[in-house]
N, C-alpha and C positions, 0 to 999 in steps of 0.2 A: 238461634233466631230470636229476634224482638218477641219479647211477650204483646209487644202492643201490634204486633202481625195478626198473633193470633187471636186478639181481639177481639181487629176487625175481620176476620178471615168468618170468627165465631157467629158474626152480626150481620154480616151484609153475605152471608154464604153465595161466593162463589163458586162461577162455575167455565169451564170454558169449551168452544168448540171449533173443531181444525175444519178449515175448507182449502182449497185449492186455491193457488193464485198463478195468477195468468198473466202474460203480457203478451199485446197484439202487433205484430209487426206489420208494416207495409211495405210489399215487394211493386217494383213501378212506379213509385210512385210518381204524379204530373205526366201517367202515359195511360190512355185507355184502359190497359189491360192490367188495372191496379187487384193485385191481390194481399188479403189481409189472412195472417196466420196467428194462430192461437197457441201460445208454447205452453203450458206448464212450468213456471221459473219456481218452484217452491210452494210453503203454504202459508196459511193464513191462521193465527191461532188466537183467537175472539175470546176476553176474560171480559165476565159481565158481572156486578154485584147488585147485588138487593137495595135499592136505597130502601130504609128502615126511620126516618124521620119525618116529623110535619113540614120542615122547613121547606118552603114553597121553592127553595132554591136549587139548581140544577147538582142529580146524586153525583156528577164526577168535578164538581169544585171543593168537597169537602177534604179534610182533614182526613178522611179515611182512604180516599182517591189517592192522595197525593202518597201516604203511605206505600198504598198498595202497588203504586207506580212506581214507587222508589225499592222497591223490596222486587217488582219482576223485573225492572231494572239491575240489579244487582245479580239476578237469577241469570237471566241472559248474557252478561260480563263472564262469570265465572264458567258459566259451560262452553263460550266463545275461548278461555282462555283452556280449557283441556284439550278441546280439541286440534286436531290437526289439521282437519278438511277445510278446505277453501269454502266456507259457506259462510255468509254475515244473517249474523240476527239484530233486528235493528225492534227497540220498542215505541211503539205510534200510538200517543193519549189523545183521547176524542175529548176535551176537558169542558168544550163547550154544547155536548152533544148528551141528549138520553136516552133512550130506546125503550121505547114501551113492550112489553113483554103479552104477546096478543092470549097468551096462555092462561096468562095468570092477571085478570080484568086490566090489563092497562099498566100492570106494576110499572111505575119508573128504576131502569134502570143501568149504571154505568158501564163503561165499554171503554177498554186498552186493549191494544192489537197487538201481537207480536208473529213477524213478518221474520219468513225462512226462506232465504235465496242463495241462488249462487253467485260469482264472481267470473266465470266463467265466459260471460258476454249473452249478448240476448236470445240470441238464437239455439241457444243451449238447453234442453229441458232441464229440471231437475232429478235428481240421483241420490246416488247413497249417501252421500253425503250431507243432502237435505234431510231424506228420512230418519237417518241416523240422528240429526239435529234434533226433530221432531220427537224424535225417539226419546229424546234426555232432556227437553221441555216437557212433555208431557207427565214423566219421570218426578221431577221436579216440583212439577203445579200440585201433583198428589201428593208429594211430600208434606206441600203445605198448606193438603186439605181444600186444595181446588182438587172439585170432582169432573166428570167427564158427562158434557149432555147435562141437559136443561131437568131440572125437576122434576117429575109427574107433576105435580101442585107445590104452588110457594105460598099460594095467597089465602090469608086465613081472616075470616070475613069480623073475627072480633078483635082486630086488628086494626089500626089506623095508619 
């Protein structure tokens, strides 16, 4: 791995956190008796960094973003390629996007997604196949020193 991963891995301490993803179907539809279903297709694995600079400019346009993108990018290729399961992982950068961190006063901070489905068709929940995915992302993110779960505290008040 790039010394210059661990860097920014060192700087912007990452972190990520898995949710569920969902896709809603509509049964009827253009009949009265429209009914919407909630599957489970997979998860959702949320990688957030510390922006650590004054630059008044958005923390997922910098040079450490793009890195970081590029390196779970590459993370996701290479586990997609061991695998055998029909499951895609696809990486989604929020590049124009910040997320203030309500924990930690407001910290500004970035956000890439990586998204665990199946191929299956929609009305399919997800399976072992996804979790096992999940399983060797998560694997993975610790490898390279992304941790699991937001902080206790990030914000240190003699800090700028």
């Amino acid at each position: 791995m790039s010394k210059n991963i661990r860097q920014v891995i060192e700087k912007h301490r990452p972190f990520y956190e898995v949710e569920p993803y969902y896709v809603f179907l509509e049964e009827g539809h253009g009949t009265p008796a429209v009914k919407t279903r909630r599957i489970q297709a997979g998860f959702n694995v949320n990688v957030y960094g510390m922006k650590t600079s004054d630059d008044p400019g958005l923390p997922a346009l910098s040079p450490g973003y793009a890195l970081g993108y590029a390196s779970i990018l590459e993370l996701t290729k290479t586990i997609q390629s061991r695998s055998t399961d029909a499951c895609s992982l696809e990486v989604i950068p929020f590049g124009s996007t910040a997320v203030l961190d309500t924990k930690s006063h407001l910290q500004p901070e970035a956000m890439l997604r990586i998204r665990l489905t199946h191929q299956r068709g929609l009305e399919q929940p997800a399976g072992k196949a996804e979790q096992h995915a999940l399983e060797e992302v998560e694997k993975e993110l610790r490898r390279l020193g992304v941790v699991s779960g937001r902080p206790a505290t990030r914000f240190d008040p003699g800090k700028k």
